[in-house]
C-alpha angles and dihedrals in degrees: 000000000000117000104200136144123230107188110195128226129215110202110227104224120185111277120188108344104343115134124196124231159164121256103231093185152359115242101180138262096047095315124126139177103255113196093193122199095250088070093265129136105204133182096234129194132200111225121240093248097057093039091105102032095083139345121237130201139186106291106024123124112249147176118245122191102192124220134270085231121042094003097171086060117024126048146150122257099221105167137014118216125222121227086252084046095054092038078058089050104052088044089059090058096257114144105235105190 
């Protein structure tokens, strides 16, 4: 008998309006350049309760939740995709800039 581990992983998909997008660059103390797939650059954070959870870096897919208040600049980075993950996205259909 094998014992092996199969973790399963849910795939995060955009609910309300959260928008996917490529950090373009870092900007320091958890900001980062965010290029979202409605055509909008915004100045995203990671909040303090997700810091540790995982790293990002410039070019990688994430999931941006925008702001009640200026929603077309500021925004939360609230998951990062992995390549599988953003293989997964553009066969559902989703446009990943």
């Amino acid at each position: 008998m094998k014992n092996e581990t199969e973790t399963v992983h849910r795939l995060m998909l955009p609910r309300g309006n959260e928008v996917i997008g490529r950090v373009t660059k870092a900007a320091g103390a958890s900001n980062f350049m965010v290029l979202c797939s409605d055509n909008n650059e915004r100045l995203c954070t990671i909040p303090g309760r997700l810091r540790r959870v995982f790293w990002v870096k410039e070019g990688d897919i994430v999931l941006v939740k925008p702001w009640v208040v200026q929603t077309n600049e500021r925004g939360d980075i609230i998951w990062r995709y992995s390549i599988m993950d953003r293989d997964e996205l553009k066969r559902r259909g989703y446009n990943v800039p």
